[in-house]
C-alpha positions in Angstrom: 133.4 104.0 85.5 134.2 102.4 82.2 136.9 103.3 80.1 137.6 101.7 76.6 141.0 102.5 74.6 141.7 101.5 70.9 144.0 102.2 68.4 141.9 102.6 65.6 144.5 102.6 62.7 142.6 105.2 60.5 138.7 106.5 62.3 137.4 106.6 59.1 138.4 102.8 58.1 137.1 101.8 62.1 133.8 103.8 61.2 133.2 101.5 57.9 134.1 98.5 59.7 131.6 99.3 62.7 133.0 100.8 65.5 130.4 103.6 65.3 127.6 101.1 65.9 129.6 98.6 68.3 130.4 101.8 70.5 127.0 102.6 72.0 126.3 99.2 73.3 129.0 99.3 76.0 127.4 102.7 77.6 131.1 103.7 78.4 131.9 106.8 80.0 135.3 107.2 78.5 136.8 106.4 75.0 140.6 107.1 74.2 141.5 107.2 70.4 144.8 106.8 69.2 146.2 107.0 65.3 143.1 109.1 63.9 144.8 109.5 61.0 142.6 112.4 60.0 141.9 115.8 60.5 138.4 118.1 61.7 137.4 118.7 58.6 137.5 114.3 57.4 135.8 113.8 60.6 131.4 113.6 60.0 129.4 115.1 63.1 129.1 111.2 64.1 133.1 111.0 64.7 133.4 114.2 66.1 130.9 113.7 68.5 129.1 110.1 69.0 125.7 110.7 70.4 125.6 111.1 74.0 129.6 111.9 73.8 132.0 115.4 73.9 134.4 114.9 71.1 138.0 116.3 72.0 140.8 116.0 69.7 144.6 116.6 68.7 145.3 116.3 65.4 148.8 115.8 63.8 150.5 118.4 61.6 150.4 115.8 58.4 147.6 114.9 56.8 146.8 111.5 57.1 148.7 110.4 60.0 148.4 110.0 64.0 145.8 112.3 66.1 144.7 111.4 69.1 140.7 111.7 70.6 139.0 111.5 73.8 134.7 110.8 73.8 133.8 111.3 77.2 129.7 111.6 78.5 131.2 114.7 80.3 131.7 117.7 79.2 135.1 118.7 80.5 136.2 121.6 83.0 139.7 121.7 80.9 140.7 120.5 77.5 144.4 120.7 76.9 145.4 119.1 73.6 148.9 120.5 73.4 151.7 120.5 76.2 154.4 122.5 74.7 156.5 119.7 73.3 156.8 119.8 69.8 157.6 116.4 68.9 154.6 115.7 70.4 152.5 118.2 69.5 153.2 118.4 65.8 152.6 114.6 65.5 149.3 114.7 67.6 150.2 112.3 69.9 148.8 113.7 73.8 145.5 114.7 74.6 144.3 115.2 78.4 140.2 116.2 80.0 140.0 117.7 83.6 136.5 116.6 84.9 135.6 117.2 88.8 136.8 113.5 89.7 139.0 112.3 87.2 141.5 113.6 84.7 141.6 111.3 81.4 144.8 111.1 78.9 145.2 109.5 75.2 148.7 109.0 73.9 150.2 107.4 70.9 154.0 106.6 71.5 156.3 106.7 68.0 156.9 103.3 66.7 160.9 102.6 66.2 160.1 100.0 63.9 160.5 101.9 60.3 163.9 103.0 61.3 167.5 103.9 63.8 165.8 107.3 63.1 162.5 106.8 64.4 164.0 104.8 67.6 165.9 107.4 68.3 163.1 109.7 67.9 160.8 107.3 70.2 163.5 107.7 72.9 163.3 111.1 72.8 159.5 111.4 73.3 160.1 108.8 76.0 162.0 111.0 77.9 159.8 114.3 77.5 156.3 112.0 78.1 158.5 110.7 81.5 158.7 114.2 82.6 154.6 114.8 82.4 153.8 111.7 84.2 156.4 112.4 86.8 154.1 115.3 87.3 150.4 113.8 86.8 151.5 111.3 89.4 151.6 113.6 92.3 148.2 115.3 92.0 145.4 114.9 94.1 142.8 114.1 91.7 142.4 110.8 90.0 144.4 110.5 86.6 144.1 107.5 84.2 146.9 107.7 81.0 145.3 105.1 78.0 146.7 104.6 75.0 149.2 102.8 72.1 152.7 102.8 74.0 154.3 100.6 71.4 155.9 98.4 73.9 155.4 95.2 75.1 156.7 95.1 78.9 157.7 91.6 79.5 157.5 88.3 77.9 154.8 87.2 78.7 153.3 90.0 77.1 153.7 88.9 73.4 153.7 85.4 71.6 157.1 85.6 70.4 159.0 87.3 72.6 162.5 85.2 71.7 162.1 86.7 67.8 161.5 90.3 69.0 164.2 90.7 71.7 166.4 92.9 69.2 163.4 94.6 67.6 161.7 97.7 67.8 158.8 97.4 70.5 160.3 94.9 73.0 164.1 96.9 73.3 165.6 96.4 76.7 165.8 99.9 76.8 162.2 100.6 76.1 161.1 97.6 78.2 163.3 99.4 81.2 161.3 102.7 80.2 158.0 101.1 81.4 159.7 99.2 84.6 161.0 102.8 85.5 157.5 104.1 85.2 155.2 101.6 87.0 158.1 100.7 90.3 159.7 103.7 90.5 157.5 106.5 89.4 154.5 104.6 90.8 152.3 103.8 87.8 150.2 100.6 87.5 149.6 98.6 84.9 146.1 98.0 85.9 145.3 95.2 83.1 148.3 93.4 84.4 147.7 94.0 88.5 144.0 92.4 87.7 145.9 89.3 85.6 149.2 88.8 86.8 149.2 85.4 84.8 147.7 85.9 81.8 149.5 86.3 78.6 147.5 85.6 75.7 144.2 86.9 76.4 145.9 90.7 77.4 147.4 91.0 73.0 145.9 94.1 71.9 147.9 94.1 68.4 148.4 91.5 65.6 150.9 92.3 62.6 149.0 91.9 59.3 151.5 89.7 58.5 152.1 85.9 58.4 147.8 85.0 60.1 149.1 86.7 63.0 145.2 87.2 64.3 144.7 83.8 63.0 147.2 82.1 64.9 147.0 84.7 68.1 150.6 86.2 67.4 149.9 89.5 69.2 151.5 91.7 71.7 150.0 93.5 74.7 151.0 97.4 73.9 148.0 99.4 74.5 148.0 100.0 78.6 145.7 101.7 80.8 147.6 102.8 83.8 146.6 104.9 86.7 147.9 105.5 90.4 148.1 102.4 93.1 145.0 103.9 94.3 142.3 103.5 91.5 143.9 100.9 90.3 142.9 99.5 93.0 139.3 100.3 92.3 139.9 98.7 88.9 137.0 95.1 88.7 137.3 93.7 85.3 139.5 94.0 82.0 138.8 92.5 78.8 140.2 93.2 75.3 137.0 93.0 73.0 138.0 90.5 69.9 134.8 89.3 68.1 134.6 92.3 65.4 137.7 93.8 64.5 137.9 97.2 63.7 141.9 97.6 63.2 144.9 96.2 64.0 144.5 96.8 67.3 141.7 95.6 69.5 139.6 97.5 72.3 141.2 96.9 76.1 137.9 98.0 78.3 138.8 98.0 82.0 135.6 98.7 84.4 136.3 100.8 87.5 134.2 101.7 90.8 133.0 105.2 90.7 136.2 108.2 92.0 135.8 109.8 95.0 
């Protein structure tokens, strides 16, 4: 089982810069999508539904701005593109598939980083997404959660992590967040549980500022995490850096088959 998860800052501006013909050479059986920043009816029968992919999508209340997607080579049991939350649904920011092994979820956490309004806003989706995973944790089936979390765990997980200690992204309260979630709630961080010592080569996200992909200034915020279980069944993570199709680069994490 391969999963791939990208942020693609804008699907239209990935498709232009190739992600369209980059994605059917890595024959994976999973893609998460995060920041669509588009709607159906912007999306061409290619986006909405790569061949030999189900397109499933939730799109954001404004034009123009977040949605999440899911391709997957199986046509799900259960699509469930809103959860009753309205600061997430209206922003388009959770998407989950039920399939007869697995259950597969994009999300796009807020960023804090435009304003005290929008961190407080983060926390707040921070402690409604909490509640969810509390729950996915505890069922039977497989469940992997990929996406953009906006947070950068620990220091080794961005170049300059003495600059960014009072900055939106690697908070001590957001970093706490995430060590709540993986060792107490019983997530893993499966990219970090296959590299516990690698730092550089896990940066997903380079500002546009200052050569920051130049000069490999990045920060590791887009996760795939899953229970102790599969993550156990996890072989091989990579983040995919020779085209670049956003600010954000691919993490693809290869899996045996689920039960």
């Amino acid at each position: 089982m391969k999963i791939i998860t990208l942020n693609l800052n804008g699907i239209r501006s990935a498709s232009r810069k190739g992600f369209f013909d980059w994605l059917p050479r890595q024959k994976a059986d999973f893609v998460c999508l995060q920041e669509l920043k588009a709607h159906e009816v912007d999306l061409d029968d290619h986006m909405k539904s790569p061949k030999g992919y189900f397109g499933n999508f939730s799109y954001a209340n404004k034009k123009g701005y977040s949605g999440v997607g899911i391709y997957s080579k199986e046509k799900p049991n259960k699509i469930i593109s809103k959860i009753g939350i309205p600061e997430i649904d209206d922003e388009g920011r959770y998407i989950e598939i039920d399939l007869d092994k697995v259950i597969i979820i994009s999300v796009y956490f807020p960023s804090g980083s435009s304003g005290e309004e929008r961190q407080i806003f983060k926390y707040k989706v921070l402690d409604k997404i909490l509640v969810i995973l509390k729950k996915k944790i505890k069922l039977r089936k497989d469940v992997v959660v990929c996406g953009d979390f906006n947070i950068a765990h620990n220091e080794i997980d961005l170049k300059n992590f003495k600059g960014n200690k009072r900055n939106s992204g690697f908070l001590p309260e957001e970093r706490e967040w995430l060590s709540y979630l993986f060792f107490k709630v019983g997530w893993v961080d499966v990219f970090r549980n296959l590299y516990s010592d690698k730092g550089e080569g896990g940066y997903t996200w380079w500002s546009n500022r200052g050569r920051a992909w130049a000069k490999n200034v990045g920060w590791r915020i887009d996760y795939q995490i899953t229970s102790s279980k599969l993550a156990r069944k996890a072989r091989k993570a990579t983040v995919f850096k020779k085209i670049r199709f956003s600010d954000h680069a691919p993490l693809i994490i290869d899996y045996d088959d689920c039960d």
